[in-house]
C-alpha positions in Angstrom: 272.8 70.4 138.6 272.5 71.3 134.9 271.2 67.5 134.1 268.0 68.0 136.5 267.3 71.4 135.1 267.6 69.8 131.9 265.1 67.2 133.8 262.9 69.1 135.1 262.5 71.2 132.2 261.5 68.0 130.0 259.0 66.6 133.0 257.6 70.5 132.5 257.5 70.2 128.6 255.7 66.3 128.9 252.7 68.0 130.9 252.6 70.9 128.9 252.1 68.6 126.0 249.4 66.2 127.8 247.3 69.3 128.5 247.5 70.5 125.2 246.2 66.8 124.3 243.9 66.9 126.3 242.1 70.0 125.1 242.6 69.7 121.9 240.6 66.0 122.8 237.9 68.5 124.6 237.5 71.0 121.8 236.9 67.9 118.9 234.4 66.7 121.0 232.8 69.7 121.1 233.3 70.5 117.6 231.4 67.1 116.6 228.5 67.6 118.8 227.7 71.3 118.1 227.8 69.4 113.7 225.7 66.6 115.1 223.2 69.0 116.2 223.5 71.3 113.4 222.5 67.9 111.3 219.5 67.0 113.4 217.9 69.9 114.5 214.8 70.7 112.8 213.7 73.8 113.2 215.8 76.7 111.7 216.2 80.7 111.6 215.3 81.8 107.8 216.2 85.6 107.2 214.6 87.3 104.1 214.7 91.1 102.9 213.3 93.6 105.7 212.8 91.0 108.2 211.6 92.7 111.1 209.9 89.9 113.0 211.6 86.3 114.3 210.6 83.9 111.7 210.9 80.2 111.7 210.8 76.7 109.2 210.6 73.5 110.6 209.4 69.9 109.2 207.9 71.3 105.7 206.2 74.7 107.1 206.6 78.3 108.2 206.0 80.1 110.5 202.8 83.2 109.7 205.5 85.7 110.6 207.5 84.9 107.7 204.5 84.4 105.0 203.9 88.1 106.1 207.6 89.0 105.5 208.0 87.4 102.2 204.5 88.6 101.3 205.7 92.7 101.7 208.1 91.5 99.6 206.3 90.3 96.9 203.7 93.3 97.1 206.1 95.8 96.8 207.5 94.0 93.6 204.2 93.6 92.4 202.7 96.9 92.8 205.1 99.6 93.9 205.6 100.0 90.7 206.2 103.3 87.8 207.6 103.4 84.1 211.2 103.1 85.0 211.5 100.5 87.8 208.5 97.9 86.3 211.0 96.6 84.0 213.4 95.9 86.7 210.9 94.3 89.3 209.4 91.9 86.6 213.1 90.4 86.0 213.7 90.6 90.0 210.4 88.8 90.8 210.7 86.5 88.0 214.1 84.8 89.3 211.1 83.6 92.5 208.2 82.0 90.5 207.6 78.5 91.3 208.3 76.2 88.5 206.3 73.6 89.8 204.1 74.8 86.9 204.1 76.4 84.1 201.3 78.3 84.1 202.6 80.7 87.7 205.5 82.0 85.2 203.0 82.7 81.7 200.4 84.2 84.5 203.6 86.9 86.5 204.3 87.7 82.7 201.2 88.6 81.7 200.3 90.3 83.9 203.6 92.4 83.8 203.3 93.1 79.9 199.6 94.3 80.8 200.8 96.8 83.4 204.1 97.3 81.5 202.0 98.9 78.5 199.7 101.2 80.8 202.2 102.5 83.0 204.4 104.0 79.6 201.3 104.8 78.1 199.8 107.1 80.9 202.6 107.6 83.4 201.5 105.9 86.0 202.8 105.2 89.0 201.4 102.8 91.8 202.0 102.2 95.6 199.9 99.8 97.5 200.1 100.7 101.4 199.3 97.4 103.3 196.7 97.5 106.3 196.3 93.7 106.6 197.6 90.4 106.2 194.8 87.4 106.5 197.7 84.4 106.4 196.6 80.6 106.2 199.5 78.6 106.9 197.9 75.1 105.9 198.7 76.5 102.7 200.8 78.9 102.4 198.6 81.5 101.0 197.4 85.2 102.3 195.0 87.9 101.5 196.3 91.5 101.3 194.1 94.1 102.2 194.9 97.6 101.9 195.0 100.7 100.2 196.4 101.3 96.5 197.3 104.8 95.5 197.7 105.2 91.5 199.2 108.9 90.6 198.4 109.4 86.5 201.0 111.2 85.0 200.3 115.2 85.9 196.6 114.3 85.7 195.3 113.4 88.9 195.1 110.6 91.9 193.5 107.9 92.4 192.9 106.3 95.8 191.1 103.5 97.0 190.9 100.4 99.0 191.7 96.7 97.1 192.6 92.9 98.1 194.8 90.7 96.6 195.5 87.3 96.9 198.7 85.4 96.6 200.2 82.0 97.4 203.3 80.0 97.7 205.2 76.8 97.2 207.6 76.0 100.1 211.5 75.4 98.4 213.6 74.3 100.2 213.7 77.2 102.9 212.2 79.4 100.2 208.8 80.9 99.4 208.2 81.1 95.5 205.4 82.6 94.3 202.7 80.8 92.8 199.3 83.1 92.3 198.8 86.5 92.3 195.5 88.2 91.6 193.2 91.1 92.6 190.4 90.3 94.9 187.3 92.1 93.6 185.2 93.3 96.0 181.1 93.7 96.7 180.9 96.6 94.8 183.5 95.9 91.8 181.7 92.7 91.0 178.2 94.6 91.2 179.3 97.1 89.0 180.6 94.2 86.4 177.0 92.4 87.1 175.7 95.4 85.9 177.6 95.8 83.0 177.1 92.4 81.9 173.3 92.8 82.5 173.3 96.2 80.1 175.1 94.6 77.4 172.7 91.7 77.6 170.6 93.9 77.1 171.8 95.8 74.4 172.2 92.6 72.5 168.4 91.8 72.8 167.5 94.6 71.7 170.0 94.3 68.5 168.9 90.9 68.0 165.2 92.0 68.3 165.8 94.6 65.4 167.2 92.1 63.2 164.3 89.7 63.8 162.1 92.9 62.8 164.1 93.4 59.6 164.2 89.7 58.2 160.1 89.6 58.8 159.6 92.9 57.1 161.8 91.8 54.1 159.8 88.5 54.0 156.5 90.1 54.4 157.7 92.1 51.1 
C-alpha cells in the first residue's frame, strides 16, 4: 500500500516537473522574441522634460511634436532668464550644444556673456511667452514667434512681439542645439536701414568739411 503511494506520489512529482519544463520552455521563447523585437523595431518612444504630447524617432528623424517639445525647452533656457538663474542655464544648456562644430558652442557663449553683463548691470529680467512654433522637419529647425516681456530693475516694462530662430543636430535620440538667433522683423530692420542711412550721412557731411578745410588751406 505504502510502495504505490510512494508511486503515485513520484508519477505526481514527474508531471509536476514536465509542466514546469514546459513553461519555463514557453516563457524563453517569449523572452527572446519580445529582445528580438526590441532589436529590430524602428520606431521608438523619446520622452524629454515637460513632454506633454506623444513624440516619436524613427530611421534618423523626429517627429514635429517633439522639435516643439525640445524647442520650449531650449527657449526657456535661453530667455527666461534674470541675474541669478543666467549663470545656471548657460552651464545647463551648454552640456546640449552640438559639437559637430565649433563655432554652435563660441556662438551659445557669446551670446550668454552679452546678456550675462546686461542683466547684472540693469536688473533685468526676461520671459518669452511662446504663441507659435513654425517647425520644418527636413531639417530640424523652427521659428519661434511670440511675445518677450523684459522687466528693468524697478524701472519699467518692456513688452513686445519677437522671432527667433533655432536649429538642431539629431544625436543619437537627442536634439542638440546648433543656432540660435533673433529674427528681426519689418520694422527692426527698417529702423537699422535708417540708422545706417543717417550715419552715412553724417559721414558725408564730415568728409565734405574736411575736403573744405584741405582746399582752403591750399588756397592759402
Amino acid at each position: 500500500m505504502q510502495e504505490k503511494i510512494l508511486s503515485d506520489q513520484a508519477k505526481m512529482l514527474t508531471k509536476q516537473r514536465g509542466l514546469f519544463l514546459i513553461l519555463t520552455l514557453m516563457l524563453s521563447f517569449i523572452c527572446c522574441g519580445l529582445t528580438l523585437k526590441l532589436i529590430t523595431t524602428r520606431d521608438k518612444t523619446i520622452l524629454v522634460p515637460g513632454l506633454s504630447q506623444e513624440v516619436w524617432l524613427g530611421q534618423g528623424r523626429v517627429s514635429e511634436s517633439y522639435i516643439e517639445e525640445v524647442s520650449l525647452m531650449y527657449l526657456s533656457m535661453l530667455l527666461d532668464l534674470n541675474k541669478d538663474v543666467v549663470g545656471y542655464k548657460e552651464a545647463l544648456i551648454s552640456k546640449y550644444i552640438s559639437h559637430s562644430s565649433s563655432k554652435y558652442m563660441k556662438e551659445i557663449r557669446q551670446y550668454f556673456s552679452h546678456v550675462k553683463e546686461q542683466y547684472k548691470q540693469f536688473g533685468l529680467s526676461t520671459y518669452f511667452a511662446v504663441k507659435s512654433l513654425e517647425v520644418n522637419s527636413s531639417d530640424n529647425s523652427v521659428i519661434a514667434k511670440g511675445v518677450l516681456t523684459t522687466k528693468f530693475g524697478d524701472h519699467g516694462i518692456d513688452v513686445k512681439e519677437t522671432s527667433y530662430f533655432l536649429s538642431y543636430d539629431l544625436v543619437g535620440s537627442t536634439l542638440r542645439l546648433k543656432e540660435f538667433h533673433h529674427i528681426e522683423s519689418e520694422e527692426e530692420l527698417k529702423k537699422k536701414e535708417a540708422l545706417v542711412k543717417e550715419e552715412e550721412e553724417h559721414m558725408h557731411k564730415i568728409e565734405e568739411m574736411v575736403n573744405q578745410r584741405g582746399g582752403h588751406y591750399e588756397n592759402n
